[in-house]
N, C-alpha and C positions, 0 to 999 in steps of 0.2 A: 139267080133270081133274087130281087131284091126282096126284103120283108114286107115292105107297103104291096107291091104288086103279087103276092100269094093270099091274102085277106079277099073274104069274100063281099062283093058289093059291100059297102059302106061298113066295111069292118075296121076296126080298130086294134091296135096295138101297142101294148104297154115294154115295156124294156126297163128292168134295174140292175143298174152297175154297182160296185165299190165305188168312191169318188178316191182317187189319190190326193186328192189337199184335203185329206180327212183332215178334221182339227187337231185330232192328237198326234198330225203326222206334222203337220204345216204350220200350226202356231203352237203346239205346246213341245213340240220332236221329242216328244215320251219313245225315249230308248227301245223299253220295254214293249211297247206296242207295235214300233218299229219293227224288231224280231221278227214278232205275232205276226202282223199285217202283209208283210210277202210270203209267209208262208203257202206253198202252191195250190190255195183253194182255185182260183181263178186262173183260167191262162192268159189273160190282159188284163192288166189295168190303167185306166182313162182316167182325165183331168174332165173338167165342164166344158171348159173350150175344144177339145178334142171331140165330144160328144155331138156338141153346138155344133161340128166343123164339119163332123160326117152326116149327120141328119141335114144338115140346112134349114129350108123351108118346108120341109118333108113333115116336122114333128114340132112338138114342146119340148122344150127341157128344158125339169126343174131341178135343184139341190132339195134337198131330202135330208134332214140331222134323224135318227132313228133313234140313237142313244141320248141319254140325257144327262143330268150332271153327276151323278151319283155313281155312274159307270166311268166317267171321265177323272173323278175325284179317285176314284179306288185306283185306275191305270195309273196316276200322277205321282198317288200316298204309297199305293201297295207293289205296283207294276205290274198288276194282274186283272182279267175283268171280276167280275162279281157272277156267284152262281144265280142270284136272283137280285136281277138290276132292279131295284124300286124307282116310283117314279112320284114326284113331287110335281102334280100337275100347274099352276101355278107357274114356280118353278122353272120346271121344264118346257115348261110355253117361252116364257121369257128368254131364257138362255138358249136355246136353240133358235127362237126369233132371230136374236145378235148375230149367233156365228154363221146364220144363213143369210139375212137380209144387211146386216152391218157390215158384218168380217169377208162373206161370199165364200162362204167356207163348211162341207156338209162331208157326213161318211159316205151319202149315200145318189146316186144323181138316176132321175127317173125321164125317162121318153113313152110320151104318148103321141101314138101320130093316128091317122088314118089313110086309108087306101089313096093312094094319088092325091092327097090334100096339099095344100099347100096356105102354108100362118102370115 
C-alpha cells in the first residue's frame, strides 16, 4: 500500500529523511562526521533527487539545513558535534539560506504530500 493512499480523506503527510549531500559530507567531507553519519541510525539513506524521483508528483520536497554554523564549526575545529549547539539567529538564517538555496545542499530533506494529490 502506498503512504498517500492509507491517509484518510484529504489527509496529509509529512516524511523526514537524512539528506546524503549533507554539507559536512559534500562540501566540507569532515572525515569526522563522515564516521558519525553512517553510523546505522537509519537503514537508507537518500540524495534530493532520489526523494524528488520516488514521490514525483505525489508530494513536495524540500531541503531542510537543521543545524547551523556553530555545530558545523565545532565538526570542522574539534571533529565532534557540540552538546548544546547554540544558535545565532541572524547568522543562522543566513548560512543555512546559502547552503540550501545557493550550494542546494541540506542535512535534512522533508516530503509533504497529500492523499492522491498531485503538484
Amino acid at each position: 500500500m502506498k503512504i498517500d493512499e492509507s491517509l484518510v480523506q484529504n489527509g496529509i503527510f509529512v516524511l523526514e529523511v537524512p539528506n546524503r549531500e549533507d554539507p559536512l559530507l559534500s562540501l566540507y567531507k569532515n572525515k569526522a562526521y563522515d564516521n558519525f553519519y553512517w553510523y546505522p541510525y537509519h537503514s537508507y539513506f537518500y540524495n534530493f533527487q532520489e526523494i524528488e524521483n520516488m514521490f514525483g508528483l505525489r508530494a513536495r520536497v524540500y531541503r531542510k539545513q537543521r543545524y547551523g554554523i556553530i555545530n558545523h564549526l565545532r565538526w570542522i575545529l574539534f571533529g565532534k558535534p557540540g552538546n548544546i549547539n547554540f544558535n545565532i539567529p541572524i547568522l543562522d538564517n543566513i548560512y543555512k539560506y546559502i547552503l540550501v538555496k545557493v550550494f542546494k545542499k541540506s542535512d535534512t530533506i522533508v516530503v509533504i504530500g497529500r492523499e492522491n494529490a498531485r503538484y
